[in-house]
N, CA, C and O atoms as a DFTB+ gen file, in Angstrom:
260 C
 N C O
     1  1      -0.105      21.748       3.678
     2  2      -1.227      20.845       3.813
     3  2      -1.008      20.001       5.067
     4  3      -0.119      19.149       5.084
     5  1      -1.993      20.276       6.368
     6  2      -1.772      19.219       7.256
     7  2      -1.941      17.532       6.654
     8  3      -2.651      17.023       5.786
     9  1      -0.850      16.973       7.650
    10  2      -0.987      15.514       6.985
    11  2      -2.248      14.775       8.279
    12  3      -2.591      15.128       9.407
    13  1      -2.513      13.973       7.644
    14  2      -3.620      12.794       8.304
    15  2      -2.816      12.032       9.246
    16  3      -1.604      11.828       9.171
    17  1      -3.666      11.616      10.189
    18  2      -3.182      10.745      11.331
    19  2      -2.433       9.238      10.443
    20  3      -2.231       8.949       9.264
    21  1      -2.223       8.632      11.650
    22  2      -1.779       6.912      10.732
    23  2      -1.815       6.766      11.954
    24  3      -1.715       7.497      12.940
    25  1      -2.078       5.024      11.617
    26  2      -1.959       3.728      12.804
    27  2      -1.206       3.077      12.308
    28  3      -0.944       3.203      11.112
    29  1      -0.493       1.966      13.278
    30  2       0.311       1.108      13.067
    31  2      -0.154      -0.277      12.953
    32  3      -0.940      -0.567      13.855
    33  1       0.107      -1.291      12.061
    34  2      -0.466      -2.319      11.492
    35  2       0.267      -3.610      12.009
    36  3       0.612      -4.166      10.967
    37  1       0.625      -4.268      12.910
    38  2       1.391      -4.962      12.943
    39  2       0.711      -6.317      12.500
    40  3      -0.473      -6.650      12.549
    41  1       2.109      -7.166      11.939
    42  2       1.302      -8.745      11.588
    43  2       2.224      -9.230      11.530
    44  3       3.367      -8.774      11.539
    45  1       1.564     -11.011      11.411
    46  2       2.771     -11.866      11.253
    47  2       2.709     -12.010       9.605
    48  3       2.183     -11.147       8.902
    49  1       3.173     -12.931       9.205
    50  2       3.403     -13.062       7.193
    51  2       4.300     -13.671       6.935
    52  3       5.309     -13.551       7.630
    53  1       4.274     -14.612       5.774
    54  2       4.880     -15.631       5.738
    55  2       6.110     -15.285       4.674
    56  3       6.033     -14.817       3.538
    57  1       7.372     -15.717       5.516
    58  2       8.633     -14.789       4.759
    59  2       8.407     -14.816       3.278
    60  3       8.545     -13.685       2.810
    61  1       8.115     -15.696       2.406
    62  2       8.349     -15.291       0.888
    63  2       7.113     -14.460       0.614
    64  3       7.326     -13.624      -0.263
    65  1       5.536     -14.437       1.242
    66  2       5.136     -13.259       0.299
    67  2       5.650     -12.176       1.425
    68  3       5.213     -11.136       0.932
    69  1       6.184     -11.868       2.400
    70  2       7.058     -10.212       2.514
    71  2       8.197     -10.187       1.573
    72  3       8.571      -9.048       1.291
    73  1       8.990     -11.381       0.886
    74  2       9.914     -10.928      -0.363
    75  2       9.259     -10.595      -1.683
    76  3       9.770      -9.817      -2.488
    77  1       7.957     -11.297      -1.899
    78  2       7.067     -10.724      -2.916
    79  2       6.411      -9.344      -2.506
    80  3       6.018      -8.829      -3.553
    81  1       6.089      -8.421      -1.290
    82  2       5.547      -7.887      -1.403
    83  2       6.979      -6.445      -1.769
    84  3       6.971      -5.533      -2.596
    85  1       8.188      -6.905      -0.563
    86  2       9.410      -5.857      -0.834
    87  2       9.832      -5.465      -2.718
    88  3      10.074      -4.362      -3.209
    89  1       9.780      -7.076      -3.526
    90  2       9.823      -6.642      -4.664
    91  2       8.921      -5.961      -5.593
    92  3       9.452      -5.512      -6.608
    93  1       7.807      -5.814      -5.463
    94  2       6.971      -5.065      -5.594
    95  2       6.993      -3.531      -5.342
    96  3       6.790      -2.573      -6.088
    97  1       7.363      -3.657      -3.811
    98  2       7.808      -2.038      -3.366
    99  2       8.300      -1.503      -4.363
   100  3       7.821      -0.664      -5.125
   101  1       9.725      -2.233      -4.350
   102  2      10.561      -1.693      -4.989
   103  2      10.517      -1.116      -7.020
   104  3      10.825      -0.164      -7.736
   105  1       9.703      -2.961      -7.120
   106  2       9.642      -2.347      -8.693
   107  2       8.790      -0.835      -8.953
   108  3       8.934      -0.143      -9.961
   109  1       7.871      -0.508      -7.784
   110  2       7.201       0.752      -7.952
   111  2       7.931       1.341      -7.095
   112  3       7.372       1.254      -6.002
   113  1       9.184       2.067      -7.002
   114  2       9.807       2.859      -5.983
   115  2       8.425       2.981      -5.180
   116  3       7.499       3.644      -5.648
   117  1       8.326       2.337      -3.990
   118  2       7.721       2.519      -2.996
   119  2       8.046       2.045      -1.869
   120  3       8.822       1.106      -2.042
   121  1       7.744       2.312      -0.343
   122  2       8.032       1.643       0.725
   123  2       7.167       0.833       0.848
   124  3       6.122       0.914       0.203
   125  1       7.433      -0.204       1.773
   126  2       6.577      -1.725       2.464
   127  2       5.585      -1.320       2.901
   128  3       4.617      -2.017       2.599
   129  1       5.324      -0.279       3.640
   130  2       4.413      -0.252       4.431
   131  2       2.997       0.855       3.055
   132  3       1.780       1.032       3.097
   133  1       4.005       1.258       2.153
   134  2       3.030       2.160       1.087
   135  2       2.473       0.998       0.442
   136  3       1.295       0.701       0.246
   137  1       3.469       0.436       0.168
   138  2       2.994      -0.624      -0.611
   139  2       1.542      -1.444      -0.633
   140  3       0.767      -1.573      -1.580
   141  1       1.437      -1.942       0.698
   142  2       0.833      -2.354       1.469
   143  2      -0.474      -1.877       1.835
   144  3      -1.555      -2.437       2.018
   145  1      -0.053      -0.625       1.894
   146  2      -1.567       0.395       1.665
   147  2      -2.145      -0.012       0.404
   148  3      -3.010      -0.863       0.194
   149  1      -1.484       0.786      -0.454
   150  2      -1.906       0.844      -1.872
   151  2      -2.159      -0.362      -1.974
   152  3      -3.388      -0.434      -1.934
   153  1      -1.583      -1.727      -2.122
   154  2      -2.826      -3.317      -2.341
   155  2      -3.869      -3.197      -1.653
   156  3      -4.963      -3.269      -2.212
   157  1      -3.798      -3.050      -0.690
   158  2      -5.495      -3.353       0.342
   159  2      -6.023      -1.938      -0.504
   160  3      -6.694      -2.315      -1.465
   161  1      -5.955      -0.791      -0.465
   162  2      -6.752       0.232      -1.231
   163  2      -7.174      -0.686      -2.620
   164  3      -8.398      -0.763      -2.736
   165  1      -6.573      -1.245      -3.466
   166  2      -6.804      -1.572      -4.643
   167  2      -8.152      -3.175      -4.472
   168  3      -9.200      -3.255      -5.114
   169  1      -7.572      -4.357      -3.300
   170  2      -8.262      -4.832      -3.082
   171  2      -9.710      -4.597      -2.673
   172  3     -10.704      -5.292      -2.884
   173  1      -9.511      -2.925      -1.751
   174  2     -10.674      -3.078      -1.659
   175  2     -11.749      -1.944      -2.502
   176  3     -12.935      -1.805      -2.204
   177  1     -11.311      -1.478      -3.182
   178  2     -12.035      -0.806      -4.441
   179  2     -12.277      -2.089      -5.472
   180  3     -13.301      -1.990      -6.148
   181  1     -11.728      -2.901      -5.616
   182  2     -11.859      -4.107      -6.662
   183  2     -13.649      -4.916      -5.887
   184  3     -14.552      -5.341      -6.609
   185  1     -13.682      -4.910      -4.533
   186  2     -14.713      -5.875      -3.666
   187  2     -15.771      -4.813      -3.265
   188  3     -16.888      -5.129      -2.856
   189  1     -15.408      -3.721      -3.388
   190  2     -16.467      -2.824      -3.219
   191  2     -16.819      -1.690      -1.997
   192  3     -17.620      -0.767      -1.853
   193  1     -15.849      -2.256      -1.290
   194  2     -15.746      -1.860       0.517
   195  2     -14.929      -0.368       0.150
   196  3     -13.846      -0.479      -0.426
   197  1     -15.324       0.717       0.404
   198  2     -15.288       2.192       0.209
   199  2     -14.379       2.499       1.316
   200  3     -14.743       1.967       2.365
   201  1     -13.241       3.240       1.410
   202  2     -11.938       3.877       2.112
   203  2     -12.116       5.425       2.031
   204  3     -11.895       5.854       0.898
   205  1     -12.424       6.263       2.850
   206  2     -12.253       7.376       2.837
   207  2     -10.839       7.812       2.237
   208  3      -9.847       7.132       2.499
   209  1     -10.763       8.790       1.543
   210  2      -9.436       9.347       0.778
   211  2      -8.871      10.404       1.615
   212  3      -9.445      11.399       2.058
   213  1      -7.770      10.068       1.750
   214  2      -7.206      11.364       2.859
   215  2      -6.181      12.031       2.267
   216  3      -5.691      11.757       1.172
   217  1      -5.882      12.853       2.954
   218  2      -4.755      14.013       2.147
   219  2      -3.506      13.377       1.755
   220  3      -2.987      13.968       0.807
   221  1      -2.839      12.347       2.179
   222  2      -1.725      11.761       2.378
   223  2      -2.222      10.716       1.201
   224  3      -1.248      10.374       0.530
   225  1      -3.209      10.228       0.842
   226  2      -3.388       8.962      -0.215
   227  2      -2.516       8.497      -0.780
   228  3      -2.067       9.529      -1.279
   229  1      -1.697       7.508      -1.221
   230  2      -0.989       7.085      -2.249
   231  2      -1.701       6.646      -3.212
   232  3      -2.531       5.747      -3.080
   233  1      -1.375       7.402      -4.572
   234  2      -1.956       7.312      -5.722
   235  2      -1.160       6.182      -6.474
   236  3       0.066       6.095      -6.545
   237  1      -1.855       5.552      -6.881
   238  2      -0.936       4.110      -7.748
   239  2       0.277       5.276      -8.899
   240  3       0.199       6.417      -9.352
   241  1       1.088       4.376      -8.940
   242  2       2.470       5.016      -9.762
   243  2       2.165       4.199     -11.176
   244  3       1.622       3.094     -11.163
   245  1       2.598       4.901     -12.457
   246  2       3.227       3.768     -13.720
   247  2       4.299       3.134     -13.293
   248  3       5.142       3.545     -12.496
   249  1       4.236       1.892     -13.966
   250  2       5.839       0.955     -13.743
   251  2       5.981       0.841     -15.131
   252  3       5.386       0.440     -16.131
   253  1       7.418       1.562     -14.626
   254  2       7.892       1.929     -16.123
   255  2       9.572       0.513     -16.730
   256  3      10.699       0.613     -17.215
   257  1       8.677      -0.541     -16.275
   258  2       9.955      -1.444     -16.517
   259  2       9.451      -2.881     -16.190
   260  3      10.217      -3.840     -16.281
């Protein structure tokens, strides 16, 4: 399956929510930057604003803990 392009996101952020967002990663074995996807995907299915789905998608995980 070819994979989908990506861009790079850079920002500034205020050190404790990047330690809230790393623990998060982590409680869903995920990386920062998946992570990160997957909230704004969720934020913006919650507000209504539509994201094309691409081959690469991260599908939300169970947290099993």
């Amino acid at each position: 399956m070819p994979r989908s392009k990506v861009s790079t996101l850079n920002l500034r952020i205020n050190p404790d929510v990047k330690a809230a967002v790393r623990e998060a990663a982590t409680r869903e074995h995920r990386s920062v930057a998946n992570m990160v996807e997957v909230l704004i995907r969720r934020h913006c299915d919650q507000a209504g604003i539509a994201i094309p789905r691409s081959q690469i998608d991260p599908t939300p995980r169970e947290h099993n803990g």
